[in-house]
C-alpha positions in Angstrom: 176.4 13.7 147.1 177.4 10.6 149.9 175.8 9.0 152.5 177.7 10.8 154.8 176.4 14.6 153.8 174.0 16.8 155.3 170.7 16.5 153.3 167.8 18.8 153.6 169.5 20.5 157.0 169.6 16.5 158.5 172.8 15.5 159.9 172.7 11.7 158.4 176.2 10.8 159.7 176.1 7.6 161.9 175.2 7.6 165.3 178.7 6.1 166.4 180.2 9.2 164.6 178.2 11.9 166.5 178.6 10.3 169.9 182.2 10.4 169.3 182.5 13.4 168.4 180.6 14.8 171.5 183.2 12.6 173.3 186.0 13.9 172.2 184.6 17.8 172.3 184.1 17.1 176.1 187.2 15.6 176.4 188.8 19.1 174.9 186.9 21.3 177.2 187.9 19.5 180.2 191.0 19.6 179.1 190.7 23.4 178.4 189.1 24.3 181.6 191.8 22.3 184.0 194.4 23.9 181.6 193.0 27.4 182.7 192.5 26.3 186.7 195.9 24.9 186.8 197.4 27.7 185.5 195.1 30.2 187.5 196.3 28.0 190.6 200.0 28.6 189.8 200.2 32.4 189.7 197.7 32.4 192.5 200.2 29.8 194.2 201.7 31.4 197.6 202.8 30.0 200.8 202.9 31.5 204.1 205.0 30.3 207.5 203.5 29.8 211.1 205.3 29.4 213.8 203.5 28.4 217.2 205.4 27.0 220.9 203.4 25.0 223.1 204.8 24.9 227.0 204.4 21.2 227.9 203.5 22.3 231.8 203.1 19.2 234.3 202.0 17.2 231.0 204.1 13.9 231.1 203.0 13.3 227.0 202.4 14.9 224.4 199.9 13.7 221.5 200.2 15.4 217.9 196.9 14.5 216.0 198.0 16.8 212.4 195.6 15.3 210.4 196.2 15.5 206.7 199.5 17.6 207.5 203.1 16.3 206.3 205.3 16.1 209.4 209.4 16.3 210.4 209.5 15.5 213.9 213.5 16.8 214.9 214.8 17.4 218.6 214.5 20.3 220.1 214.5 22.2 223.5 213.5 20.7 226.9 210.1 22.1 228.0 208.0 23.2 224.6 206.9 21.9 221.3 207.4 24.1 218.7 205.6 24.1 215.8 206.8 25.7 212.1 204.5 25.2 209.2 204.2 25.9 205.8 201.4 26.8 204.3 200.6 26.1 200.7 197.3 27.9 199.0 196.3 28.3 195.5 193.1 29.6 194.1 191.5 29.2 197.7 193.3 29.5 200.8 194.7 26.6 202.6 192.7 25.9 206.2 195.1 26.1 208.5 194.9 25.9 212.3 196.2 25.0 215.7 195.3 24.6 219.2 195.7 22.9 222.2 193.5 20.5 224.7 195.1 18.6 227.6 197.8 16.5 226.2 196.9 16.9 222.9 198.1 19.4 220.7 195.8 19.8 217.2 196.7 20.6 213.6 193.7 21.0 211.2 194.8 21.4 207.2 192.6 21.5 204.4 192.7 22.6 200.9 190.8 21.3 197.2 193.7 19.9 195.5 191.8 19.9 192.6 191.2 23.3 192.5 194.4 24.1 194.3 197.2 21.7 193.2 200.0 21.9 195.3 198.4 23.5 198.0 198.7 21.7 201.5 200.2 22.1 205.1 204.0 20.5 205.7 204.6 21.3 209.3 208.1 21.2 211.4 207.8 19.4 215.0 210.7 20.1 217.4 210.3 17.9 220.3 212.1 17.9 223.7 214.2 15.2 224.3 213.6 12.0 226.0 210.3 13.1 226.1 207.2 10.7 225.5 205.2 11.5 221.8 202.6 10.3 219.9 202.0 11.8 216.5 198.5 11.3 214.3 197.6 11.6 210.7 195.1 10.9 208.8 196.9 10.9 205.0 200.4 12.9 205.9 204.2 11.8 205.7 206.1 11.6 209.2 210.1 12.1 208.9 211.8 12.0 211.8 215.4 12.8 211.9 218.1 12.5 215.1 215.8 12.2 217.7 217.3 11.3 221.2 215.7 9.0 223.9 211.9 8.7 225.3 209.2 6.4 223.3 208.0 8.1 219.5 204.9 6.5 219.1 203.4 7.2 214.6 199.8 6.1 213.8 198.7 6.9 210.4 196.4 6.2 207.8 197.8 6.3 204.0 200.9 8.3 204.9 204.6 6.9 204.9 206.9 7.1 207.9 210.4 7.4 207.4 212.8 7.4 210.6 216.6 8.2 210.4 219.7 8.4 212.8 217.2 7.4 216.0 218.7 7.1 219.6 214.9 6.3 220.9 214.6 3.7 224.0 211.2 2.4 222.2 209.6 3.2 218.4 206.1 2.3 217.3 204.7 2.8 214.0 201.1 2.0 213.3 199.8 2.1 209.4 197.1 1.0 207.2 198.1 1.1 203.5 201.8 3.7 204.3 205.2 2.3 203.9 207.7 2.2 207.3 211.3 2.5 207.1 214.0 2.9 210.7 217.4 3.4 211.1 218.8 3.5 214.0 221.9 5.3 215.6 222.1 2.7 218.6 220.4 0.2 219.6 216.9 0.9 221.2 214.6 -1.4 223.7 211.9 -2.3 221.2 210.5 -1.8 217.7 207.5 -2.2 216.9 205.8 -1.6 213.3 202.2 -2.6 212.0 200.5 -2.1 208.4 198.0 -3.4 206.5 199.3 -3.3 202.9 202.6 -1.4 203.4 206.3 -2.2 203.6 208.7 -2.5 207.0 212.0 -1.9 207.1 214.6 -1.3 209.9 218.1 -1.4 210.7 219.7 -1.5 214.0 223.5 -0.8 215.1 225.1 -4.0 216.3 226.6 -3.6 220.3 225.3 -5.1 223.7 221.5 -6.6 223.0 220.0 -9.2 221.4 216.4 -9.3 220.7 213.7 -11.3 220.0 212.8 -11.2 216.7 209.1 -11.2 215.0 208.4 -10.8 211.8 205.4 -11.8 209.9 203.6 -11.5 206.4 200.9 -12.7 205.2 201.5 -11.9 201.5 204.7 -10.5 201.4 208.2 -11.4 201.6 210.2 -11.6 205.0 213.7 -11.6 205.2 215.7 -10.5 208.8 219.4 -10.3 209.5 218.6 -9.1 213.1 220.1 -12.4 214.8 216.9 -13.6 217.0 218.4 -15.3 220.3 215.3 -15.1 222.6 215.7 -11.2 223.8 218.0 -10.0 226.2 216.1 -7.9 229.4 213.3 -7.6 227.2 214.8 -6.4 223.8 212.7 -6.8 220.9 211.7 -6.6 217.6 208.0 -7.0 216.1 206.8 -6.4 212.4 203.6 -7.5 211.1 202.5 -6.3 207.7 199.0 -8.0 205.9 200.2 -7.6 202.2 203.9 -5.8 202.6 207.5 -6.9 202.3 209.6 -7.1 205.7 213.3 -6.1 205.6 214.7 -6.4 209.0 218.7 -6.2 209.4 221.5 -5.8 211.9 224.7 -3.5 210.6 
């Protein structure tokens, strides 16, 4: 008989041995358990579609505050927002709601990821052209695709903001840890892009204007083709990023 065996009913295996052992059993049931809830989650997995239009009236803005929501902002017809979102649930079903106060129109989306992976709210904006907009999230992804005059103001918190094919007089982008990327169809009045630890970029058509050109990082690189010639009626361009790279370029 060793060491290591079982006398008189006493487990005399080391204590290193044991706690290891009760380790790595945990480890397995964990693993067992999320196993069964992801799985559960999958063939529970369902998404449903609302679609909402709200008449803008004698407002003169419109604010979007969608919260954790993922957003594409397109153009769409003069007068209304509408609204099409996709609703994501799993195991528990996805909070999803929408209303209106004033100027501001409201998004609330929730859902346990954990118990629920996959599950969320990705929402379609169609907004009427050359009309003012300011969109809000807390943790969602703005896209905003082929939109046609007015200002498009984005403020988020951890979510990225890609623009593409944009023909808006004025763009600003606020964010504190999301990457921001523009391109631009023709040349607009003034960009103007803030983060705390994310990256800028943006392109801009060559044509008429010249702008005046700011770009600063405190940690990152900063590189701009965008020739800088003191701004022409104004035009301008301003990126600030704490700890991101700025890419800033003229095609």
């Amino acid at each position: 008989m060793t060491e290591e065996e079982t006398i008189a009913d006493y487990d005399v295996r080391s204590p290193a041995s044991r706690t290891l052992l009760t380790v790595l059993g945990t480890i397995l049931v964990v693993a067992v358990l999320a196993g069964l809830v992801l799985g559960a989650s999958m063939l529970k997995r369902g998404t449903t579609v609302s679609t909402s239009v709200v008449e803008l009236g004698q407002s003169r803005l419109i604010v979007i505050d969608a919260g954790a929501a993922d957003l594409r902002i397109v153009q769409g017809d003069p007068e209304v927002v509408k609204v099409s979102a996709r609703i994501t649930s799993g195991l528990r079903k996805t909070d999803f709601q929408i209303g209106r106060r004033g100027d501001e129109v409201k998004i609330v989306s929730a859902c346990q990821t954990w118990l629920s992976p996959g599950c969320g709210v990705s929402a379609t904006l169609e907004i009427p052209e050359g009309f003012p907009v300011v969109i809000r999230t807390t943790s969602g992804d703005v896209l905003a695709q082929s939109i046609s005059e007015g200002a498009l103001t984005v403020v988020t918190g951890a979510g990225d903001v890609l623009a593409k094919g944009l023909a808006v007089d004025e763009l600003e982008v606020k964010t504190t840890s999301g990457d921001v990327a523009a391109a631009f169809a023709r040349q607009p009045f003034a960009i103007k892009a803030t983060t705390d630890s994310g990256d800028i970029a943006a392109e801009v058509p060559s044509g008429d204007h010249s702008y005046a050109v700011t770009a600063r990082s405190k940690s990152g690189e900063v590189a701009s083709s965008i020739p800088s010639k003191g701004g022409e009626q104004g035009y301008f361009v301003r990126a600030r990023s704490s700890s991101g790279d700025i890419a800033l370029s003229m095609r």
